[in-house]
N, C-alpha and C positions, 0 to 999 in steps of 0.2 A: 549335433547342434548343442550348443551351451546354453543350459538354461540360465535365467535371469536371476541373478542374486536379488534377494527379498530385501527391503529398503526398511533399517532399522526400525527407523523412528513412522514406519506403519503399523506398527505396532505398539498395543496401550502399555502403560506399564505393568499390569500383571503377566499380558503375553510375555512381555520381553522379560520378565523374573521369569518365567517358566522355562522358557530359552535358557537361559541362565544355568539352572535349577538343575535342567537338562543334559548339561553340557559341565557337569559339576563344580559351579560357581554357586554364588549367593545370591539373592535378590537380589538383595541389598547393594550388591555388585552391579545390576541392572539399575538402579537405581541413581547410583553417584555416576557410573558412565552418562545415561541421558543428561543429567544435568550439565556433565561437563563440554558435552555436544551442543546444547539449547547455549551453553553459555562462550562457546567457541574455541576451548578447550581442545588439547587431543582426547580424544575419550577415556581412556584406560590410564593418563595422567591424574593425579589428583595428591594436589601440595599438602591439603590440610589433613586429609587422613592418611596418606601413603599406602594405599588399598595394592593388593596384588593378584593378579587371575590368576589360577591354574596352570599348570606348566601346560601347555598344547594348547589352551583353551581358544586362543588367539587364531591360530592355524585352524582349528574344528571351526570356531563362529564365521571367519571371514571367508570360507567355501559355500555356504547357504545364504551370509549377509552381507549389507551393506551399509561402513557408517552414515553415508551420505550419497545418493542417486543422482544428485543435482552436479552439474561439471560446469564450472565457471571458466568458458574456453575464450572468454575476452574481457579486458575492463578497460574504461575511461576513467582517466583521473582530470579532475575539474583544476584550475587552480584555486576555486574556494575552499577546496579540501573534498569536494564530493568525489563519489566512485560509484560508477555504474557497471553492474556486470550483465555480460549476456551468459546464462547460466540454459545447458542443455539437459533437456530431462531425459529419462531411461528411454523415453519412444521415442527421440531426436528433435521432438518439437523443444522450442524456446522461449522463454520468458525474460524479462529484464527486471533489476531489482535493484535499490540503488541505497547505497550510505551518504547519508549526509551529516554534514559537521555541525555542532554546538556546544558551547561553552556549558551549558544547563545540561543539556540531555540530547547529545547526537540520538541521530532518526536513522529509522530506515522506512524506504519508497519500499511496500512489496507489491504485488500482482495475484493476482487470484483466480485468473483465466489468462488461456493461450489467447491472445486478442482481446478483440470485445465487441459484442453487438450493439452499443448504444448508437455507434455512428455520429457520436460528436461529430460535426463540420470543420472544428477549431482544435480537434486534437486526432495526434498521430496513434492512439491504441486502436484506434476503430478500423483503421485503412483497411485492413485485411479480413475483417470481419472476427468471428469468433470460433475457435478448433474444437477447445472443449474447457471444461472446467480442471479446475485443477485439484489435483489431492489434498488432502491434508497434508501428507508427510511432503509433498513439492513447498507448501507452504512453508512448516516448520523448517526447511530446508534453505529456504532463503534466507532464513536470522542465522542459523551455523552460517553460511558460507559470507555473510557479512561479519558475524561477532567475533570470526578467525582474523578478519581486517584492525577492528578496532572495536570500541565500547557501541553499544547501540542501547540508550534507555527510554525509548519512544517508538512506537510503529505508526505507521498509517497506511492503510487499506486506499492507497491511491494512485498505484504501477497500474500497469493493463489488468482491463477488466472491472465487471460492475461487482462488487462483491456481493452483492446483497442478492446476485442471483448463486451465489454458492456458499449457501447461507449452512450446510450442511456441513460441509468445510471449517467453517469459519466455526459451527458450534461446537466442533471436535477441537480445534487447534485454540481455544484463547482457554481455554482451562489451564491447558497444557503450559501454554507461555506464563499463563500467571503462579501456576504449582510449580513449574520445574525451570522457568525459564528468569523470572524473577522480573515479568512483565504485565502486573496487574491491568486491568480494564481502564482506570486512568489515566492511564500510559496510552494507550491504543483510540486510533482516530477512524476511524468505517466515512467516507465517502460514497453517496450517491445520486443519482440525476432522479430517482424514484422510481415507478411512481408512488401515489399515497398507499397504498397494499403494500410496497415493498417494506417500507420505513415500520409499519405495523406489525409484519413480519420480523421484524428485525428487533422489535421492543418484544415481542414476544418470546421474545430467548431467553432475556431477563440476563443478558452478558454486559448490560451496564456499559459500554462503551463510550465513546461521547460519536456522539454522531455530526459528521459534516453536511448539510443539504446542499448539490451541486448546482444553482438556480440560474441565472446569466439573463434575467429577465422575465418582469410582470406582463410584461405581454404574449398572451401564447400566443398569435401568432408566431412572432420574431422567434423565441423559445421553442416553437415548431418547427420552425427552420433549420436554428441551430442545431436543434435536435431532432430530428425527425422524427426517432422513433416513439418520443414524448409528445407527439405531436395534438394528441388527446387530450393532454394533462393540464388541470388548469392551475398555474403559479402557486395561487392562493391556499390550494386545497394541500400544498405540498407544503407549504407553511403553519399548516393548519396540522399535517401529520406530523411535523416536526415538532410542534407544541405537543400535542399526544405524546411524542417520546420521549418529553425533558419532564412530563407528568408521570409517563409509568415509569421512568427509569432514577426521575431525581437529579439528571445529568445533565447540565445545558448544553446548547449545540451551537456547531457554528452556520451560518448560513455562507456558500461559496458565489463569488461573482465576477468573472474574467472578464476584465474590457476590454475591448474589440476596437480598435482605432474607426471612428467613425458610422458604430453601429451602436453599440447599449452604454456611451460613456457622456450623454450628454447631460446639462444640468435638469434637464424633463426628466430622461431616465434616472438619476440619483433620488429627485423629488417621490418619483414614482414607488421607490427600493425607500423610502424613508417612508413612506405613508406605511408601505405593507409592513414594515418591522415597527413600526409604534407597539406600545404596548408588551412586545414578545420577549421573552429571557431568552433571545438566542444573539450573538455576534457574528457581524458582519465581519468576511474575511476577503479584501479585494486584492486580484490579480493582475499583473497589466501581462495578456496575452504573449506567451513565445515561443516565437519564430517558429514553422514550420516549412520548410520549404516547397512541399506538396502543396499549401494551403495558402490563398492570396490575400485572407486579413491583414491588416496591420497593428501595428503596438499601439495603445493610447500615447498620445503627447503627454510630454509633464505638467503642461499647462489645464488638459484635459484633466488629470488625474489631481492633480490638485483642486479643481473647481468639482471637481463629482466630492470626492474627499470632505469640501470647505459645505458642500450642502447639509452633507449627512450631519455635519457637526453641528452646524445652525440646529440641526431640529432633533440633537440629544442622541443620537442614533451611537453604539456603542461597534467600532469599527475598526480595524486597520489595513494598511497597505501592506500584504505578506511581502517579505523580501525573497526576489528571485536568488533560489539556490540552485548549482548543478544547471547553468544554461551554458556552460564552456564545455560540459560533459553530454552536452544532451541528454541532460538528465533531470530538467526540469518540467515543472508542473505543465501535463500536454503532450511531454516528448516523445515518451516511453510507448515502445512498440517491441514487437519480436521480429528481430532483422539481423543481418549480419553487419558487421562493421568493415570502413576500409583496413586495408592488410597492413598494421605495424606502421603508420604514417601518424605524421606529426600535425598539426593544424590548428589556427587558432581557436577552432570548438574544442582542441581539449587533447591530451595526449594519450596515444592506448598503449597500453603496457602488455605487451607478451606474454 
């Protein structure tokens, strides 16, 4: 049986200079390769210094290692420009991770767990529940297998998965993005549903991020619903943790709010989201709900979203309507799941490339 090649970038950068070291290279050799990985590079390429490994060294490393564990055996191309890959990991499980385009500072969608236990009602990560958390080096592996596509100068912790329960993960890997990757903490967006412990938990890393609160409604009932598994949580208090973390972190946050045709998009509900944001340093970020076809909501109306919109602004409330990106790709905000795609077919969600 063949054992498993060791996945480079599980390894801190001492380890991997020691590997190096080992193997008679330089550190320093370990060194410009990560970067050149973190940055989407071939690894062992490098224009500014023109570095050279050891005759054999290449043959010795890649019997023990691996530059990259993650195998991007499918992608979607959006016609907005987005790209979604279904990327398999070394255990065969799947994750999705998605490039999105920008003039300022293309993104990329990552994931942070194989699924996810929140069981949103209104989005497709939850359907299958949750496998397991994911690695760091699965993480970091996501930006290589994207920044080999294209420039990516933004993250956001918003693919499958609640990240803020693999918080362990996430405090290995944003060092790393910001030392080697040249993806400081204002770059980097962490999403979640809560609850108020998680968000505390999450200022206690002291990783500076800006944080998103995924909210969809002051009424927990309804917010219970949608969420079940928050079904305890009361709105208020998760706005209230969110203000605690724009206090210890210095960072403002954004508040997240999907409307749901015919559920939380009425002018009571905006009213309702405008009283609770009085006062708060955090922005409002609104979604008009997409499409899932498992799931029977509908889109807010334009007319709807415009008059939720027209309240918030009456009473000073600092907002906008995010623009759907990556919904030809199935790759927008909701969609993302660990599934397999149809075989090489064409279709107006978006085309998959081989």
């Amino acid at each position: 049986m063949t054992a498993k090649k060791i996945p480079f970038l599980s390894l801190s950068l001492a380890e991997c200079g020691e590997v190096f070291r080992a193997m008679g290279a330089s550190p320093r050799h370990a060194q410009w390769v990560r970067r050149n990985l973190l940055h989407g590079r071939p690894p062992v390429a490098n224009p500014r210094t023109g570095f050279t490994l050891p005759l054999g060294f290449l043959e010795s490393f890649e019997q023990e290692y691996t530059w990259c564990s993650s195998l991007s055996v499918e992608q979607i191309q959006g016609g907005d420009g987005s790209e979604k890959h279904l990327l398999q990991l070394a255990d065969g499980q799947r994750i999705e991770a998605v490039r999105m385009p920008g003039k300022a500072a293309p993104s990329a969608c990552l994931s942070s767990q194989v699924g996810c236990a929140m069981a949103c009602r209104f989005c497709a990560s939850g359907l299958n529940g949750v496998v397991r958390n994911l690695e760091a080096h699965e993480i970091l592996e996501q930006v290589v297998v994207l920044r080999r596509r294209g420039a990516v100068q933004r993250l956001v912790f918003m693919g499958a998965g609640e990240a803020v329960q693999n918080l362990q993960a996430l405090k290995t890997v944003l060092p790393v993005l910001r030392d080697e990757g040249s993806l400081g903490p204002r770059y980097v967006l962490v999403s979640t549903v809560g609850p108020p412990q998680a968000i505390d938990r999450l200022a206690s890393l002291d990783l500076k991020v800006t944080l998103a609160l995924s909210l969809h409604s002051l009424d927990q009932e309804l917010r219970g619903e949608l969420i079940p598994t928050q079904a305890h949580v009361e709105p208020l208090e998760l706005l209230n943790a969110a203000d605690r973390y724009r206090q210890h972190s210095g960072r403002s946050y954004q508040v997240e709010y999907v409307l749901l045709g015919g559920v939380n998009d009425s002018r009571a509900d905006a009213r309702d989201l405008a009283r609770a944001m009085k006062g708060r340093r955090g922005h409002l970020s609104l979604i008009a709900w997409n499409p899932i076809p498992e799931m029977a909501f509908e889109q807010p109306s334009q007319a709807a979203v415009r008059a939720f919109m027209e309240v918030l602004h009456q009473e000073g409330i600092s907002c906008t309507l995010r623009q759907t990106v990556g919904e030809q790709a199935t790759a927008a905000c909701g969609q993302l799941r660990a599934g397999t795609y149809p075989n090489h077919t064409t279709s107006n969600s978006g085309m998959i490339v081989p």
